[in-house]
N, C-alpha and C positions, 0 to 999 in steps of 0.2 A: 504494500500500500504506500503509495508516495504523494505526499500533498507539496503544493507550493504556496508561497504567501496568499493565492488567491483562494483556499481551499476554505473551510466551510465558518461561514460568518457565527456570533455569538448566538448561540441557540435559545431559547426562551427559556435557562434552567429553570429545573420544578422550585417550586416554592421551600423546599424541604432543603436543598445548594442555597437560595438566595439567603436562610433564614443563618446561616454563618456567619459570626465577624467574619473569619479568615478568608471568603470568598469576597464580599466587600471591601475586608485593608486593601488586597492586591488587587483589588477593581479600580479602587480611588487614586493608587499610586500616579500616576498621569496629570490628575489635578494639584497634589501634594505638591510635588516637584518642581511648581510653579510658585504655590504658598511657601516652600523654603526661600525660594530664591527671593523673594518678595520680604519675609520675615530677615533671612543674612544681611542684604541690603540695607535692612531698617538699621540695623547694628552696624555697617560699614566703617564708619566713623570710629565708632568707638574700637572695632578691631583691628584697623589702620592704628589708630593711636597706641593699644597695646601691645601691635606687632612687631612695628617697627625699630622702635627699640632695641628690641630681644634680637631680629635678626642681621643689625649691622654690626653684631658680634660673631663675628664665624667662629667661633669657640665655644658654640652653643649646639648643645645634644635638641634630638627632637625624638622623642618616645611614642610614637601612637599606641595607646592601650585598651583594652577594654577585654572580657570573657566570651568566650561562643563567639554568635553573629555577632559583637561588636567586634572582637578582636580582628576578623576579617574583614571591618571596612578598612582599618587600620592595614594590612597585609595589601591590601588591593589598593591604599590609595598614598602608600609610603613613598614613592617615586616622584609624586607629584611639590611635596614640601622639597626634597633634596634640587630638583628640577628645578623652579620657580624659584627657592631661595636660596641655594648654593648650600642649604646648612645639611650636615649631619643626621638624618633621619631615618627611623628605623620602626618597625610595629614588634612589639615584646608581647604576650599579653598579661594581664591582670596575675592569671594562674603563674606564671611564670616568676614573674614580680614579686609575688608574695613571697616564694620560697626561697628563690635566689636575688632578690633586687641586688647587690652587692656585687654579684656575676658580672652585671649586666651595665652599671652605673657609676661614673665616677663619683666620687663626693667633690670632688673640688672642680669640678666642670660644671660651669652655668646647665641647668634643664630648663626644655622647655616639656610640659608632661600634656601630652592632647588625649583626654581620656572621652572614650565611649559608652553611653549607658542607656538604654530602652529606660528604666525605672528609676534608674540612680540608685537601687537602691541593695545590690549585690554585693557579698563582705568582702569582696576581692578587691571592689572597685573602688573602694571607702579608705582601704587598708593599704592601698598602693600608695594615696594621695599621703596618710599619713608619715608611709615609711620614707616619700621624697622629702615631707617637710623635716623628719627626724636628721635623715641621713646625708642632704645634701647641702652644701653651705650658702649655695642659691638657684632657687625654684620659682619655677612659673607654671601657671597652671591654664590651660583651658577645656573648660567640661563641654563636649558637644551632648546633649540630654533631651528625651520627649517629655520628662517632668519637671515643671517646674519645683514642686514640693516635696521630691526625691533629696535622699541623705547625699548625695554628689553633689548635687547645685546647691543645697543651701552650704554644705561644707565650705565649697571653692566660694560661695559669695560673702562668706565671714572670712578669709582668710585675708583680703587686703593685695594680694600678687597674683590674681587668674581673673579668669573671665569668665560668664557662662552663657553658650547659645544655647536658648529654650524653642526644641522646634514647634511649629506650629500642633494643637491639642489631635489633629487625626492621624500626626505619625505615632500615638501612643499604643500601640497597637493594643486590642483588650484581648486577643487570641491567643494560645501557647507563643506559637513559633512569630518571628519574626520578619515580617512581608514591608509595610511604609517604615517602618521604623529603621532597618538596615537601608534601606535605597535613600529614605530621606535622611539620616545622619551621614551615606557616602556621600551626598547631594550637599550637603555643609558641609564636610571636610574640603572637599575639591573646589569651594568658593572660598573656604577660607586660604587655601595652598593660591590661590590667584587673584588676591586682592587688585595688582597691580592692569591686570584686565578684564577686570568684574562689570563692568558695562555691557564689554562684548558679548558677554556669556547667558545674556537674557534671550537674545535671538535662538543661542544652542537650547537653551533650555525648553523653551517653547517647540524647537524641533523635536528633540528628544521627549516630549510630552505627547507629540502629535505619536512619534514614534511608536511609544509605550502603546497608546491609545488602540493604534493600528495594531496591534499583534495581539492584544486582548481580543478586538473585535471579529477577526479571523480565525484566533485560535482555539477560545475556547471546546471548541468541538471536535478536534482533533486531538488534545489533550484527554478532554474526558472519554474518548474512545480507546486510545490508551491505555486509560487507565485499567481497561478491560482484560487486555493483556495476561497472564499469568506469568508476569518475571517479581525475583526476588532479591533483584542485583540492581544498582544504578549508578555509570558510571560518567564524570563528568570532566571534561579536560578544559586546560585551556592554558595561553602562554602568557608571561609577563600580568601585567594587569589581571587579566584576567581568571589567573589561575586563583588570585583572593576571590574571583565571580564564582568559579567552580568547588572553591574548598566553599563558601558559605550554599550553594546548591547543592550538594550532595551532602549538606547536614541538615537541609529542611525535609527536602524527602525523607529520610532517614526518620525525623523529628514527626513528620503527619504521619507517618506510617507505623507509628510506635517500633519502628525497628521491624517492621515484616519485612522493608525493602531496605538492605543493606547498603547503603551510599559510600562510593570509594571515588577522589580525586586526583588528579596528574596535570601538570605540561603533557603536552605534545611527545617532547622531546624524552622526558621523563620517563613516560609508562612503557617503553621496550625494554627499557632496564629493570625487568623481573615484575612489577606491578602488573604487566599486561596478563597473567595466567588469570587473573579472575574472570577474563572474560566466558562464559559457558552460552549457552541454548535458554538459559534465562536472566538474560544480560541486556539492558537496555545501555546505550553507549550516545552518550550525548556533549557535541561537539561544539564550543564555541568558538569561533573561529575568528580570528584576529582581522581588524579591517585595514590591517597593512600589510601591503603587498609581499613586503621580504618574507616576514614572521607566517603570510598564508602559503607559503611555498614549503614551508616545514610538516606545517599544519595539514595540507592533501595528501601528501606524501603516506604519513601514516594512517588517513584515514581510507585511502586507497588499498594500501596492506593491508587494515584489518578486513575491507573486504573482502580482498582474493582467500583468507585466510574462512572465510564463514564461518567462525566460533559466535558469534551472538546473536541476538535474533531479532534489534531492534535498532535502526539507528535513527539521530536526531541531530540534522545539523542547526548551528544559526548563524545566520550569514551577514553579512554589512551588505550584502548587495547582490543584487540581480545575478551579475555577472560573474561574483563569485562562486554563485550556489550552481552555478551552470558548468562549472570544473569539478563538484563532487558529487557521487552519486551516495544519496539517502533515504532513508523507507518516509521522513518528514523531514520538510524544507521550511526554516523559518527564517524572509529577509526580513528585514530589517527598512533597506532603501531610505538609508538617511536622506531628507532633505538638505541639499549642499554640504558643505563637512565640519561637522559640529565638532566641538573640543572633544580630543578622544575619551575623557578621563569623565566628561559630562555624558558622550557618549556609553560609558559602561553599564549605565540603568537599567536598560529595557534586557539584556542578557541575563538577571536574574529573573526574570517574570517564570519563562519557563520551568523552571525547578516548582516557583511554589505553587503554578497550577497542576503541573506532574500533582505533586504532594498530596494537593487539597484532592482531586478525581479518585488518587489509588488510596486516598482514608478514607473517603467516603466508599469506592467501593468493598472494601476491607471490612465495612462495618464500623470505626471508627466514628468519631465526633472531631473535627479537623482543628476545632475549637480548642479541646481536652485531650488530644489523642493518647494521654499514657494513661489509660484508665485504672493501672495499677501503681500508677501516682511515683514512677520512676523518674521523670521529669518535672515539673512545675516551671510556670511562670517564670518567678523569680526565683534561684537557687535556694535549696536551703542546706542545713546538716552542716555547714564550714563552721568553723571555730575558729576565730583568729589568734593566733601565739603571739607573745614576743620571745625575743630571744633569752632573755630570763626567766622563762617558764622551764617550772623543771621536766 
């Protein structure tokens, strides 16, 4: 079965799909995306003022952090601070931090600490902030956060050195998993990483909204048949950028499916070097594929091999363009067709959709509530069970 972007428009889902948050957050994303840019904007000012500062020091670390989905906007959008402001920039996450910060951190190197949080309200996320102000002799702090009233934003707004962008109230997501919440806090980090041409970037956004818009409107119906399927594998690649797209997709499927569909990610280049045996006969194989020419030359290459080779029994590309999906061949085709050529880093958006409509089809057909999917209460919301130490605990 092979679709192309023009394949089947959004269906009228039953009323029993529509009555989900989770189907909604990642419905709305499209208009969100627009509400960020509008909300970042509003604050411009003030993060021109507290940025610049900080980065006409090149002697300044840049840490993007956060746990789970937040960790990988951070992973996905750490090239873009090094790029834009020449400074030292790196994604650690929260989990990491906690137990090693010291590994990781100099004490006597200015930090700038960019932390991610749906809730604010995770002991990881709380406890990292703490151990920079302990440990480091000088910190900076900016919280990107959907809650205002979260233990992160009000921390970093008593502290007198950070900043906190509050995004607009519908990236709060009320769902398990993560859908407005990770696209709109990657959607402020990549405006905050380009202050110095944040004008231009209302036109990308606006494209990349239309983008979004179009591939909901097309796809849903293609996904939810899918989801039909009987595979219990899902596996997601992708190169540069986009491999932070593919590690946080293959953990929402994973996440709506309570773990019935096992999410595995790679590079391109990566998964021949021993990852590729997991592909089987119920192996969905999902390709995102880079809108730049050198990195898609890599990228066919292997998607080419794995067909000659028929080990899986599903594939899914997504394409930047017409022209590129017309070099690979796959059972589902999903362009993209950017309007003119939007910032690549604005462009990363609409590349996560696909995972979390996958997700939301295969829990609901699983029987699942896409909503609550660990019914045996493995996962939650917000983390819980952590116990924070300090180092004088015996």
């Amino acid at each position: 079965m092979t679709h192309s972007s023009e394949s089947k428009k959004t269906d009228s889902d039953s009323n029993e799909t529509a009555d989900f948050h989770t189907y909604h957050e990642i419905n709305w994303q499209p208009k969100l995306w627009l509400d960020v840019y509008r909300t970042i904007a509003s604050q411009r000012e003030e993060l021109n003022n507290f940025l610049l500062p900080l980065i006409s020091n090149k002697q300044l670390k840049i840490i993007l952090t956060g746990a789970g989905s937040s960790a990988f906007i951070g992973k996905t959008i750490q090239h873009a601070f090094y790029q834009n402001f020449g400074i030292d920039s790196t994604a650690i996450s929260t989990t990491s931090l906690v137990t090693h910060f010291e590994n990781y951190v100099s004490a006597d190197r200015p930090l700038l600490l960019i932390s991610f949080a749906r809730s604010g309200n995770s002991p990881e996320s709380n406890a990292v902030v703490d151990l920079a102000e302990k440990f480091c002799s000088e910190v900076y702090h900016i919280a990107i956060t959907c809650n205002p009233l979260g233990s992160l934003a009000e921390k970093v707004n008593d502290l007198g050195n950070g900043l906190t962008l509050i995004l607009p109230p519908e990236a709060e997501d009320k769902a398990l998993a993560m859908t407005g919440s990770f696209t709109g806090m990657l959607l402020a980090a990549a405006l905050t990483a380009k202050m110095d041409s944040f004008e231009g970037l209302e036109n990308d956004v606006k494209q990349i909204s239309v983008t979004g818009q179009s591939l909901l409107d097309d796809h849903h119906g293609d996904f939810k048949e899918l989801a039909e399927y009987d595979f219990n594998r899902i596996v997601f690649l992708g190169s540069g950028p986009l491999l932070g797209i593919s590690r946080e997709s293959h953990l929402k499927v994973q996440e709506l499916t309570n773990g019935e569909v096992i999410g595995k990610h790679d590079s391109f280049l990566g998964f021949r070097h021993g990852p590729k045996v997991v592909v089987n006969k119920k192996t969905v194989l999902v390709y995102l594929f880079s809108p730049d020419e050198y990195v898609f030359r890599y990228e066919k290459d292997l998607a080419r091999e794995i067909l000659s080779e028929n080990t899986h029994m599903y594939t899914i590309g997504i394409f930047a363009s017409e022209e590129m999906s017309r070099q690979v061949d796959c059972d589902l085709k999903v362009e993209l067709n950017y309007n003119g050529n939007p910032d690549p880093d604005v462009g990363l958006l609409p590349y996560v959709i696909p995972a979390q409509l996958i997700g939301l089809y295969k829990s609901i057909d699983l029987g699942l509530n896409p909503d609550s999917p660990s019914d045996n209460g493995t996962i939650s919301r917000v983390v819980k069970g952590v116990h924070i130490y300090s180092k004088t605990d015996s």
